[in-house]
C-alpha positions in Angstrom: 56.1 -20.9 -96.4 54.3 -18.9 -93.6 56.7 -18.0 -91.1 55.6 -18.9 -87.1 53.8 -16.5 -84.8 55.9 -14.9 -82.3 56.9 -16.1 -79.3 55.1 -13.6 -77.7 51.8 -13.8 -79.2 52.0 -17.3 -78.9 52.5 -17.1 -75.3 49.3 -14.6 -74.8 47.2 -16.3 -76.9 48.2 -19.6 -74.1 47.4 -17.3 -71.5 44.1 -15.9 -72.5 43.0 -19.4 -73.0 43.9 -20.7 -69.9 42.6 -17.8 -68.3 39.2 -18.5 -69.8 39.4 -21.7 -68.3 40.1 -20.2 -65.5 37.0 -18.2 -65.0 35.3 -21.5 -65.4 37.1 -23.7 -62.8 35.0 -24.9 -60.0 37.8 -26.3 -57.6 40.8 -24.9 -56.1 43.3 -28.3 -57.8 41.5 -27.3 -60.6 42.6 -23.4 -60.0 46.3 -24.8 -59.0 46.6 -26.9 -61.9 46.0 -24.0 -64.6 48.8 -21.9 -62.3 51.3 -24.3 -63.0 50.4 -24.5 -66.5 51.0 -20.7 -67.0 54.4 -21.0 -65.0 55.5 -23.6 -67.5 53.8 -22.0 -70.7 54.3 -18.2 -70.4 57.5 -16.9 -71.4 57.4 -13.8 -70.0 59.8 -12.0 -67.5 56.7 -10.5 -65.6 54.0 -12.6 -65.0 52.5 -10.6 -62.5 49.2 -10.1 -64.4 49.0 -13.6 -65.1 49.0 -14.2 -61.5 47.1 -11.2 -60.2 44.3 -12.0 -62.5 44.9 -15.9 -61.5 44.1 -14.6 -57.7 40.8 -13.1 -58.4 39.2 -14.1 -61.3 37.7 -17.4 -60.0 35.2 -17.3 -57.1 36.6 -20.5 -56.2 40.0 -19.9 -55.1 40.8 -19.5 -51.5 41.6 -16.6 -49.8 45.0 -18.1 -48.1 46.1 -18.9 -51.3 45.3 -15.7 -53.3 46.9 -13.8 -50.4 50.4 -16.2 -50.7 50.0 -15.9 -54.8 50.0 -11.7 -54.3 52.8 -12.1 -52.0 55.0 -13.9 -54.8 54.3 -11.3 -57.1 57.6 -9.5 -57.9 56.3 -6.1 -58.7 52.5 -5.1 -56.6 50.0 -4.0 -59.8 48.6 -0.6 -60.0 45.5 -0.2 -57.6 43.1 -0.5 -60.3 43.6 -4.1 -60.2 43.3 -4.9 -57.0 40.8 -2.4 -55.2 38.3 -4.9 -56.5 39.6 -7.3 -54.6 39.5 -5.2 -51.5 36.1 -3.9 -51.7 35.0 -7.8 -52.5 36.9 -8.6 -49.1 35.1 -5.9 -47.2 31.7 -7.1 -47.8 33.0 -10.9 -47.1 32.6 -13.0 -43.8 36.2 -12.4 -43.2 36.4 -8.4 -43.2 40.0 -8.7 -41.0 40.8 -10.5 -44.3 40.9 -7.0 -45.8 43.1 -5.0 -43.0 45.6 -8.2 -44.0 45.5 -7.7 -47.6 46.2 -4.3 -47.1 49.0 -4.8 -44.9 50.5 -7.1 -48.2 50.1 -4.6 -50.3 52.2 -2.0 -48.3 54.5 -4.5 -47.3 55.2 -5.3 -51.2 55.0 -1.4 -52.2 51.9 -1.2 -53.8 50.3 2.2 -53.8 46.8 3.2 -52.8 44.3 5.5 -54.1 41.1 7.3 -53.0 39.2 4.2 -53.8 41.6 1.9 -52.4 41.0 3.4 -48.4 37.1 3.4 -47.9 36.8 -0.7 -48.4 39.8 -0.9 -45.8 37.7 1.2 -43.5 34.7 -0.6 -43.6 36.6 -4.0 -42.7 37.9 -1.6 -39.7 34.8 -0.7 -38.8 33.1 -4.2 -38.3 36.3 -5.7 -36.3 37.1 -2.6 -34.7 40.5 -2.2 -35.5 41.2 1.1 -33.7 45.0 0.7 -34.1 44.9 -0.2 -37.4 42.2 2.4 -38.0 44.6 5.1 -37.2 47.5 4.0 -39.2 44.9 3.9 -42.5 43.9 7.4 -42.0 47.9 8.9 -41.1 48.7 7.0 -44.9 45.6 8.9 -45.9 47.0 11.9 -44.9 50.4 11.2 -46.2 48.8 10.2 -49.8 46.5 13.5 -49.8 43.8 11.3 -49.7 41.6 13.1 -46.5 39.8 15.7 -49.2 38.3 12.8 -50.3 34.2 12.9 -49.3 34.2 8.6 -49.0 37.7 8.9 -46.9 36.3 11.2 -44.8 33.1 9.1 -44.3 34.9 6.0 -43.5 37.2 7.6 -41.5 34.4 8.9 -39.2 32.8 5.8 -39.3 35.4 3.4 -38.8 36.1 5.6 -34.9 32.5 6.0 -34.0 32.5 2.0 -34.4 35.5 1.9 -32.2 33.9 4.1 -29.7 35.9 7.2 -30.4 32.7 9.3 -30.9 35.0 12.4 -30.3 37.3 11.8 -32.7 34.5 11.1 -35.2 33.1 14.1 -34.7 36.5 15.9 -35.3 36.8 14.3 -38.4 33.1 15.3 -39.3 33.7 19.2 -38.5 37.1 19.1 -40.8 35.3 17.6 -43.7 34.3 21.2 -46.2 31.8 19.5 -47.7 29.2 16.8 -46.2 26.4 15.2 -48.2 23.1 13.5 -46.7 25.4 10.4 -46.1 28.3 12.1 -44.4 25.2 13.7 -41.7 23.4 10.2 -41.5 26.7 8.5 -40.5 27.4 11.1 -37.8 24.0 11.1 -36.2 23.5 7.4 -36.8 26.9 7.0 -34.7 25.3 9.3 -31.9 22.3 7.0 -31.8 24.2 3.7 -31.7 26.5 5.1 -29.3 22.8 6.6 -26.6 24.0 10.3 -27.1 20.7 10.9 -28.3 20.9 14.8 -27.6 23.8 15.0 -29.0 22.2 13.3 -32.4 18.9 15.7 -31.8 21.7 18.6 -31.9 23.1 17.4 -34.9 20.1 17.2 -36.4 19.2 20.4 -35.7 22.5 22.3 -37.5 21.4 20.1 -40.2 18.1 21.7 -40.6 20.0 25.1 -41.1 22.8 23.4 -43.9 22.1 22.8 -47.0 21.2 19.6 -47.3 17.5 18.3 -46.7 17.5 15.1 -44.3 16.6 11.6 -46.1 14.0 9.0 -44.5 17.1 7.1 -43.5 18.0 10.4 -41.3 14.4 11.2 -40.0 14.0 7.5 -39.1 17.1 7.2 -36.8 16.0 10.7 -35.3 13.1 10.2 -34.7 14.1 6.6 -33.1 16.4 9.0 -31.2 14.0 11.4 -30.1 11.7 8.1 -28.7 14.6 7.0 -26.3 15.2 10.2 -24.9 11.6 11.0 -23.8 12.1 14.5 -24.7 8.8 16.2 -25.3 10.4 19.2 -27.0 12.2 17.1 -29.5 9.2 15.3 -30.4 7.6 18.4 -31.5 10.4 20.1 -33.4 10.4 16.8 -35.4 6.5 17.2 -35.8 6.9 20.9 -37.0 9.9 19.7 -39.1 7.8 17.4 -41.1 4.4 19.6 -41.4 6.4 22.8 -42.6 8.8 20.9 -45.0 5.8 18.9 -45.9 7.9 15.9 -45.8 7.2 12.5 -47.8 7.0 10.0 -45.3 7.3 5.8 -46.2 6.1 3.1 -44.4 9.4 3.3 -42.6 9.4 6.5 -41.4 5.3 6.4 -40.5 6.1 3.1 -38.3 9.0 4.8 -36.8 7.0 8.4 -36.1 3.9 6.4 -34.5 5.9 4.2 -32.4 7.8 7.3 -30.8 4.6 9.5 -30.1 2.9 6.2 -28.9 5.8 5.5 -26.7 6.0 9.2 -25.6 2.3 8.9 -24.9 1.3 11.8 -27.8 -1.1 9.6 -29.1 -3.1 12.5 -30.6 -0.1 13.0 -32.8 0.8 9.1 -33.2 -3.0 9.1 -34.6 -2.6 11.4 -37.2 0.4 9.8 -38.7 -1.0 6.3 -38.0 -4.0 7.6 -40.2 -1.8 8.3 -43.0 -0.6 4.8 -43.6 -1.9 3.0 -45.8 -1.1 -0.5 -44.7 -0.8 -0.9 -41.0 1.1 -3.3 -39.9 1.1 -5.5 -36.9 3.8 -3.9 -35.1 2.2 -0.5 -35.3 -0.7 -1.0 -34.3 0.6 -2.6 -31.2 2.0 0.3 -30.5 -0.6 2.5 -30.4 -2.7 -0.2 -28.4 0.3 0.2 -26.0 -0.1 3.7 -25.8 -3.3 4.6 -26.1 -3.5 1.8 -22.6 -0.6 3.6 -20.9 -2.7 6.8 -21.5 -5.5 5.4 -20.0 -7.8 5.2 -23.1 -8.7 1.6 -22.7 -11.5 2.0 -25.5 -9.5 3.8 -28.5 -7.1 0.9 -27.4 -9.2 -2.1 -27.9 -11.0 0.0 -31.1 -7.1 -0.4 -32.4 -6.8 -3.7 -31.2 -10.4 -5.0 -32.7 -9.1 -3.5 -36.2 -6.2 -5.8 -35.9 -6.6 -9.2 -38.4 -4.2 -10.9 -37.8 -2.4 -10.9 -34.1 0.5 -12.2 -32.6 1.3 -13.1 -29.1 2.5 -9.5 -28.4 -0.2 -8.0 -29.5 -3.0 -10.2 -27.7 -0.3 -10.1 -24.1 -0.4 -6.1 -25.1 -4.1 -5.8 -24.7 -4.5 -8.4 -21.7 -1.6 -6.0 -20.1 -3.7 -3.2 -20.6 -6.4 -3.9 -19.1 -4.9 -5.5 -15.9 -2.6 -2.9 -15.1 -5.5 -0.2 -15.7 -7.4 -2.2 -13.2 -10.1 -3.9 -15.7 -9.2 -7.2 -14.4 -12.3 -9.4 -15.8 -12.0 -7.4 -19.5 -8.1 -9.0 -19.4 -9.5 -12.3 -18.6 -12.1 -12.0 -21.3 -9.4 -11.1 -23.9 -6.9 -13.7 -22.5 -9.5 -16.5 -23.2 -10.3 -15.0 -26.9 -6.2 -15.5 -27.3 -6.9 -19.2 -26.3 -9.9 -20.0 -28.6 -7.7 -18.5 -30.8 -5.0 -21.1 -31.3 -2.0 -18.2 -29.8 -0.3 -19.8 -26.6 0.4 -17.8 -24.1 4.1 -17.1 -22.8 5.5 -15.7 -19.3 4.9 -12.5 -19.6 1.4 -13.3 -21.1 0.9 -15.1 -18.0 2.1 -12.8 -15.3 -0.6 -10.2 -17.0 -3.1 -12.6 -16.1 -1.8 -13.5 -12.6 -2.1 -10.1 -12.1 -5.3 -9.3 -13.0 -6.5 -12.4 -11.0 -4.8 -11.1 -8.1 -6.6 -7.5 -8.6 -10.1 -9.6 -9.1 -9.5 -11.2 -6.2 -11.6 -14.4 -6.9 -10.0 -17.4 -5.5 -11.8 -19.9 -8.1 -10.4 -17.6 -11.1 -6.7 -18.0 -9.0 -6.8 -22.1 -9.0 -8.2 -22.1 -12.8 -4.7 -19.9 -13.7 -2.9 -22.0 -11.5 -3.9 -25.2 -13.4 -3.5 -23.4 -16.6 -0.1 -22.5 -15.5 0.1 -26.8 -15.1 -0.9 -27.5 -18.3 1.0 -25.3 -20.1 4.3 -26.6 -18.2 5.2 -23.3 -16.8 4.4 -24.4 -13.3 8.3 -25.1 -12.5 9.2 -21.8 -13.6 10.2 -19.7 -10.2 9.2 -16.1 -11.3 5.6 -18.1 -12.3 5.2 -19.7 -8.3 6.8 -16.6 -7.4 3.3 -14.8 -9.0 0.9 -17.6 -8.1 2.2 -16.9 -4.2 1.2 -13.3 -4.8 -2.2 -13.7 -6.6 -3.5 -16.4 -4.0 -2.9 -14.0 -1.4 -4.9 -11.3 -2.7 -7.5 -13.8 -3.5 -7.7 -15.2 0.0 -5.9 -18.2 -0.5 -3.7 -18.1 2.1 -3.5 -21.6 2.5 -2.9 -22.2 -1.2 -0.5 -19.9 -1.3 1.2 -22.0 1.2 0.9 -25.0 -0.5 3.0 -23.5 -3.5 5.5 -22.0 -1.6 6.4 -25.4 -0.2 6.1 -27.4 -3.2 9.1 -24.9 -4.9 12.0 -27.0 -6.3 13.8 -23.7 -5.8 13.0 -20.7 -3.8 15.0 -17.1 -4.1 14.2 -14.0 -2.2 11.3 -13.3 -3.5 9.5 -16.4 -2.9 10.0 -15.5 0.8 9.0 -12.3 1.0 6.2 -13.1 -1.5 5.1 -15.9 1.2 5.7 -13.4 4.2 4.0 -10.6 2.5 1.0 -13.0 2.5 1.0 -13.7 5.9 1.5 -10.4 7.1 -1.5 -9.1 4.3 -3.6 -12.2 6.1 -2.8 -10.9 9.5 -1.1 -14.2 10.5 1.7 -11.8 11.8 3.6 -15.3 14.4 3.8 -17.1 10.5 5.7 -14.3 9.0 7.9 -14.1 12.0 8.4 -17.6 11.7 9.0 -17.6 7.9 11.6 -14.8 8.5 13.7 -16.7 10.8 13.1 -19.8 8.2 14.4 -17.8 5.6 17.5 -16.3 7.4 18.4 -20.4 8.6 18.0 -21.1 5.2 21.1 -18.8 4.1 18.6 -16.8 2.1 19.6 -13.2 2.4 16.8 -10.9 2.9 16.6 -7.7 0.9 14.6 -4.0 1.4 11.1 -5.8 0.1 11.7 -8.6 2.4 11.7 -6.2 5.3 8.5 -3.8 4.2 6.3 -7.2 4.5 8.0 -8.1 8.3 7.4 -4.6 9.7 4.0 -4.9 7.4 2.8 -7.7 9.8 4.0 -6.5 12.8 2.3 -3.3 11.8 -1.0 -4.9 11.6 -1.0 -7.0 14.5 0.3 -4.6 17.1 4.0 -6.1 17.5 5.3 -3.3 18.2 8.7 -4.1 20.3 9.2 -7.1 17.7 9.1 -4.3 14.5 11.6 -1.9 16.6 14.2 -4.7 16.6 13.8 -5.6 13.2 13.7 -2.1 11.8 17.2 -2.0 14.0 18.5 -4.9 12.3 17.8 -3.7 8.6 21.4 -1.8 9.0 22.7 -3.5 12.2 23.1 -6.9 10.6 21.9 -6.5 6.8 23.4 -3.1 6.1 20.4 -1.9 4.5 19.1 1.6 4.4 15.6 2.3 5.4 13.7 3.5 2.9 10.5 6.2 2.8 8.3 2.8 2.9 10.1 1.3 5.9 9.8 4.3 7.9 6.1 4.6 6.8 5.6 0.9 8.4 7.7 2.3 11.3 5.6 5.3 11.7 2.3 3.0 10.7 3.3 0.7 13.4 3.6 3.2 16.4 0.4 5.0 14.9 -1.9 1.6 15.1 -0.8 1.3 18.7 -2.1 4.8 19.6 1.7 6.1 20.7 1.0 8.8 18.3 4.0 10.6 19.8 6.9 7.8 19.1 5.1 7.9 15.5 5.6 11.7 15.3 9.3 11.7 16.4 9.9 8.9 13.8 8.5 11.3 10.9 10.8 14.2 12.7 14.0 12.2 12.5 13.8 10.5 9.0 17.1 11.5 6.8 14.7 12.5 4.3 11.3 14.2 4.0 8.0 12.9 4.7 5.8 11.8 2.1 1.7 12.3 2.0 1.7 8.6 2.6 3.5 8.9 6.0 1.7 12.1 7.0 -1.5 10.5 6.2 -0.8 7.3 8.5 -0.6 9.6 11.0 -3.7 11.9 10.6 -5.6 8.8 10.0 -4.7 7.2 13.4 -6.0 10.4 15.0 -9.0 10.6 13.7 -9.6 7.0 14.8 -7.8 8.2 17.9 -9.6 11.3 18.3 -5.9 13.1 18.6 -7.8 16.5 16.9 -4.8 19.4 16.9 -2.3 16.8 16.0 -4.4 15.3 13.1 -5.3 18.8 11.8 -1.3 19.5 11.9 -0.7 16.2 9.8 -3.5 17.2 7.3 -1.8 20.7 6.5 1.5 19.2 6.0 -0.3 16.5 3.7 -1.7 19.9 1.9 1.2 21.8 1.7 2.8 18.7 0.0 -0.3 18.4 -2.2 -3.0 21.1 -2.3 -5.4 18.8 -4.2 -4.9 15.9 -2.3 -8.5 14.5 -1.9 -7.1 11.9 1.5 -6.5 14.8 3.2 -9.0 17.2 2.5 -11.9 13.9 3.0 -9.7 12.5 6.6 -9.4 16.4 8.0 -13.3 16.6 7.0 -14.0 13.5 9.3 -12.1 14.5 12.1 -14.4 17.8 12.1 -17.4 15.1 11.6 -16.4 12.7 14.8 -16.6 15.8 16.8 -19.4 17.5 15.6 -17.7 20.7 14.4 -20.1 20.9 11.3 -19.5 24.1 10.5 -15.4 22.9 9.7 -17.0 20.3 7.8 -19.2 22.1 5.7 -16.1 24.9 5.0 -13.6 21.9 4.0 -16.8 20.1 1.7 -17.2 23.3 0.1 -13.3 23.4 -0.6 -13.3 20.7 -2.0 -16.5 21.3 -4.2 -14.4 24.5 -5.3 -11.5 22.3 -6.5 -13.9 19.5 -8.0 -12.3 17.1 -5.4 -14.6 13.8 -3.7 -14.5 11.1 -1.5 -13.8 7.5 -3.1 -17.5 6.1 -2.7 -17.5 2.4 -0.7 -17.8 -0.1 -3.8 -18.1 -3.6 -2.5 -18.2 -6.9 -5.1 -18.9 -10.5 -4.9 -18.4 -13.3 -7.0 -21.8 -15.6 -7.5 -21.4 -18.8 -10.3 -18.8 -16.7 -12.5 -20.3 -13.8 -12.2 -19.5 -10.5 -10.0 -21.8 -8.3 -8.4 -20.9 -4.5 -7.4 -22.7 -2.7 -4.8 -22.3 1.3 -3.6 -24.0 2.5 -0.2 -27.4 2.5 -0.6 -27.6 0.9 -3.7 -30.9 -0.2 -5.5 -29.0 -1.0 -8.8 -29.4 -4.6 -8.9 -32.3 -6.7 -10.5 -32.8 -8.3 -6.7 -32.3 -5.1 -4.9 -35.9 -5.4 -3.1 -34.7 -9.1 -1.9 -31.7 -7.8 -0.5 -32.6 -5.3 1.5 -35.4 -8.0 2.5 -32.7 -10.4 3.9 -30.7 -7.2 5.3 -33.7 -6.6 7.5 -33.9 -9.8 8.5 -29.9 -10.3 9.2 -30.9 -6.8 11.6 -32.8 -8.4 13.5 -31.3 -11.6 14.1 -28.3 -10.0 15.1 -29.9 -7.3 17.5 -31.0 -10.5 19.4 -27.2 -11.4 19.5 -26.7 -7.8 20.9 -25.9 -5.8 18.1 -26.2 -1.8 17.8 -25.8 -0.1 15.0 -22.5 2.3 15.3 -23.8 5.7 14.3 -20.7 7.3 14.7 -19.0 5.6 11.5 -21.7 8.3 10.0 -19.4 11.2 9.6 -22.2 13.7 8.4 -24.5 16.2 10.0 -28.0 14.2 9.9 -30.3 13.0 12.5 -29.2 9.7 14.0 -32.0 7.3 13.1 -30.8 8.6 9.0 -27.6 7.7 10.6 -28.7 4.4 11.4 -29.9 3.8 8.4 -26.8 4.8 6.3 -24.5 2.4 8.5 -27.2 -0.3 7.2 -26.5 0.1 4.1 -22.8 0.3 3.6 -21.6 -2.2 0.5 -20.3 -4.9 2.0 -23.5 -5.2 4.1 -25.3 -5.3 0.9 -22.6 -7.8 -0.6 -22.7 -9.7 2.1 -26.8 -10.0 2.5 -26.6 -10.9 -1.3 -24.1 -13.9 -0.7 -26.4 -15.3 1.9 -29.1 -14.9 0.1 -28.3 -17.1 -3.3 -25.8 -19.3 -0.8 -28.6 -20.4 1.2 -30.3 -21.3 -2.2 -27.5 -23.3 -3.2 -28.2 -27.2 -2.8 -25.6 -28.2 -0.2 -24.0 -25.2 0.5 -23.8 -25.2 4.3 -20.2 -23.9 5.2 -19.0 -22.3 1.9 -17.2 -19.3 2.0 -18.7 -15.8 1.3 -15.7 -13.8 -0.3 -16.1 -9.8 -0.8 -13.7 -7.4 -2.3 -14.2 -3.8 -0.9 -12.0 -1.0 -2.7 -12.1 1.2 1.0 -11.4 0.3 4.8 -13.9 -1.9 6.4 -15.5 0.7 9.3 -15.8 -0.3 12.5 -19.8 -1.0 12.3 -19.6 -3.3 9.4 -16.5 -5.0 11.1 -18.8 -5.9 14.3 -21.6 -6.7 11.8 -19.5 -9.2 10.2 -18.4 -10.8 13.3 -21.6 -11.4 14.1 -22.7 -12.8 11.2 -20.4 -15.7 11.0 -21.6 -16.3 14.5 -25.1 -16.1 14.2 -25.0 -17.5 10.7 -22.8 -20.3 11.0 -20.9 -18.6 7.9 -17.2 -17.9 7.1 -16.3 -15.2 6.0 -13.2 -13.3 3.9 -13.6 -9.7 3.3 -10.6 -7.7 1.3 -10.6 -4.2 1.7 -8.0 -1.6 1.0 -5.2 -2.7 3.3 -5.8 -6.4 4.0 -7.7 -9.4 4.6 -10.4 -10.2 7.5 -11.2 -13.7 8.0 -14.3 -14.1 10.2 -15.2 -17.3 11.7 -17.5 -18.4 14.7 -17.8 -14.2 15.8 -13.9 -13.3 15.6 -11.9 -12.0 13.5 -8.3 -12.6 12.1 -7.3 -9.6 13.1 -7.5 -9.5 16.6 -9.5 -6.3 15.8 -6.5 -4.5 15.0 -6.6 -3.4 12.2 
């Protein structure tokens, strides 16, 4: 007769067959049933391996209840057993879980190891837990855990995550030995933290340890290196990688073109962006973004036209481009390719295309991308109207600009000084006035920008008592300081009103320095005033400020011209030969069917060149019957003054304008249209009488745009009161 296993082998066996169950059980009754069974089964004094292994062994189990098991366990097992446990916690949803657990096990007497402490950590570092941090690393300490290299790390992570970046670095300068991970950790903390120098440095006594920096590292520095906009760092990291002839992945290439693309080394962002193999889409934005901030519009689109497949940013990247480099048909070219293209287009695509509308300054371009804006439901949008206000007043479309302003659902600041800036810019100097007083009845506080278009207006229309008060007002009532642009209007204003002396003593009593800006309002106004000594004064200050400056060397030349001191002008034109300086030439456009048409003085460029000067003769000579004289003194240069006559003649936006009659007249029905022209300089005084006379005599409105504003002439007068 065989005698009957032992108790105890009987009892095991029960165990490890319920536990084999267990690893199979789905639900937590299912979990709780095979506990019970143990307690009831087992005959053992200690079940606390029973239980432990109960708690983790099945995926199922909830956390609350393997926490409450652990606490029922009479003696804590060895940390073998459960530093699984906490490094499964640490990675969980629930990494406070962890700092709990660990709290249990202290509470119960359970020991810790080296192992037991960096999972602990980590769940400190994603909640935080500074307190708790600190009482983990003083039981380190106690254990004789902090020689350990993953202590150390955590430790130093877990207060760089609580924003004790000192006391992370004190931990990193006590560790005797640090690995690649220990120095990423450190200078990844620096990053995260924007003590970029302090990560470059970092980097730096890392280049003279022993240990050779990953991709990981060189990625985060060189991430660094972008945000700081430190040219010097961006080239020890170049010599870094050329001398150490360093492998680089995709990674690292991405992360080394996007930072000397941002930095605008886009000779270096080439040669690294020629070593990739596969360029993605985000890379090659970025070097379309920086080859355009750089001004090299064609290796830009080259990049871009390489580009298969784009995305929104990368099509609103190259329609930015070319509006903000002032290539405002190339960004509406591209932003209709985006369209035919299936990509919609989102605000900021949008506001790049406002903008270049504003800069062509084409009113039937401005109401197509207003009805786009429509269309595409972003008409509502406030910073949208806010634009549209903006871009119809450069185009001319004062009165649509209106219209949008008063259709707003909601208006802010900057839809009223938008709306006054466009008054002012129009020269409708009573409506801005009006709109300002609106605008204050309205509760609608008015800010520094709000101000610059006011005094703008009263600038331009010779208000002069009316821009003293609200100059006054900007700290009287608004508590706002002036700024170098409202003492330029200021100084602007005085100088359009010839009280050249009132201008001067503004410049001599601003809090801080003139600009060239300022100086040149006032050697402008006396060369149109004929104020000689106090204009040549103005010009030196502009050259002491800027030797180069081609405004003052070209205004100082033409105050020599208007008073026939050739030899001065000859001296300063050979200056500026010397320092390879010119005057801006006169470039006029005008928009026929879609198309624009650019004229310089004297140009024969265009295909009906001999029919345009054909109809300018003609215009002559009407006009001379209206009493018209050529002004020969707009000529500023040493020539006989029949040449003279000729050269006033044929200034661009005669040219323009001669053009626009020309193909208007041919245009069935086109009595009364508008003739728009953009000029990039100052209308002169000739062309201005010209124009005047043309709407007269011609029955013609006309909007011309040049440098500083608009002139609206209609029936022989001009918006401007001839102030201007």
């Amino acid at each position: 007769m065989s005698l009957p296993p032992p108790i105890h082998s009987t009892a095991v066996s029960a165990a490890n067959t319920i536990l084999d169950k267990l690893s199979h059980s789905k639900t937590l009754n299912h979990v709780k049933q095979l506990h019970a069974h143990i307690l009831r089964t087992v005959i053992d004094n200690d079940l606390s391996s029973f239980l432990f292994d109960l708690c983790f062994s099945s995926s199922s189990i909830s956390l609350s209840y393997a926490l409450s098991l652990f606490s029922s366990i009479p003696t804590p097992p060895e940390s073998v057993v459960f530093n699984p446990f906490l490094r499964d916690l640490s990675r969980s949803n629930e990494p406070r879980a962890t700092i709990l657990f660990y709290q249990r096990i202290r509470h119960a007497g359970g020991r810790l190891d080296q192992f037991s402490f960096p999972p602990i950590l980590k769940a400190a570092c994603k909640v935080s837990a500074f307190f708790e941090g600190m009482e983990i690393h003083g039981v380190a300490f106690k254990m004789a855990t902090l020689s350990d290299p993953f202590v150390q790390t955590g430790l130093m992570d877990m207060y760089a995550s609580c924003g004790r970046i000192e006391c992370a670095r004190n931990v990193f300068d006590e560790m005797s030995q640090r690995d690649v991970v220990t120095w990423n950790t450190m200078i990844d903390r620096y990053c995260r933290c924007g003590l970029l120098d302090e990560a470059f440095k970092l980097f730096e006594e890392m280049k003279f340890s022993n240990v050779m920096p990953d991709e990981m590292i060189l990625c985060n520095i060189v991430s660094a290196c972008g945000r700081t906009g430190n040219m010097s760092y961006n080239r020890a990291i170049y010599d870094f990688l050329i001398e150490n002839d360093v492998s680089m992945d995709t990674h690292l290439l991405t992360a080394l073109v996007t930072m000397y693309a941002g930095s605008g080394c886009m000779d270096m962002a080439r040669e690294f962006f020629e070593k990739m193999s596969v360029r993605n889409l985000f890379v090659s934005t970025a070097m379309v973004s920086g080859y355009s901030k750089a001004g090299r519009l064609n290796e830009a689109r080259v990049i871009f036209d390489q580009t298969e497949k784009k995305d929104l940013v990368c099509w609103t990247t190259m329609i930015s481009a070319y509006a903000e480099n002032d290539h405002p048909q190339e960004a509406l070219r591209v932003f209709d390719e985006m369209r035919y293209s299936g990509i919609k287009p989102d605000l900021i695509t949008m506001f790049s295309v406002i903008s270049a509308c504003a800069n062509l300054g084409t009113l039937g371009n401005a109401k197509w991308v207003h009805h786009y804006t429509h269309i595409s439901g972003l008409e509502s949008v406030l910073p949208i109207n806010n634009a549209l206000i903006n871009m119809y007043a450069k185009c001319g479309g004062l009165n649509e600009a209106r219209n949008v302003f008063e259709n707003m659902p909601t208006r802010n600041v900057v839809s009223w000084s938008s709306m006054i800036n466009a008054y002012s810019m129009h020269g409708e100097a009573s409506d801005a006035l009006i709109s300002f007083a609106r605008m204050k009845q309205e509760n609608a506080v008015p800010n520094a920008i709000t101000f610059v278009g006011v005094l703008y207006g009263c600038s331009h229309s010779g208000l002069v008592e009316e821009g003293k008060k609200i100059f006054a007002s900007m700290t009287d009532e608004y508590n706002i300081t002036p700024t170098l642009e409202h003492y330029g209007c200021m100084v602007d204003l005085f100088c359009r009103a010839n009280r050249l002396q009132e201008a001067l003593e503004i410049i001599e009593s601003m809090p801080m320095a003139p600009n060239v800006v300022i100086w040149g309002s006032l050697m402008s106004a006396c060369r149109v005033h004929g104020e000689l000594k106090l204009g040549e004064s103005a010009a030196k200050h502009i050259l002491k400020l800027e030797p180069d400056h081609d405004g003052a060397l070209v205004l100082m030349s033409n105050i020599y011209a208007r008073e026939q001191r050739w030899d001065d002008v000859r001296n300063i034109r050979c200056v500026m030969k010397e320092k390879n300086v010119f005057k801006e030439k006169g470039l006029s456009r005008i928009d026929l069917n879609g198309k624009s048409h650019e004229f310089l003085i004297g140009d024969k460029r265009h295909k009906q060149s001999d029919k345009i000067y054909a109809k300018l003769d003609e215009v002559v000579s009407k006009l001379k019957l209206a009493g018209y004289v050529p002004h020969s003194g707009s000529v500023l240069v040493d020539v006989e003054e029949e040449e003279k006559n000729d050269l006033v003649l044929w200034h661009s936006e005669k040219l323009a304008l001669c053009f626009g009659l020309m193909n208007k007249e041919e245009e069935k029905g086109s009595c009364g249209t508008v003739i728009r022209i953009v000029k990039n300089l100052r209308v002169c005084e000739d062309c201005h009488t010209f124009f005047k006379l043309v709407s007269k005599v011609y029955e013609r409105e006309i909007i011309v745009r040049d440098r500083t504003r608009f002139h609206h002439y209609k029936d022989g007068l001009c918006s401007c009161r001839d102030y201007w």
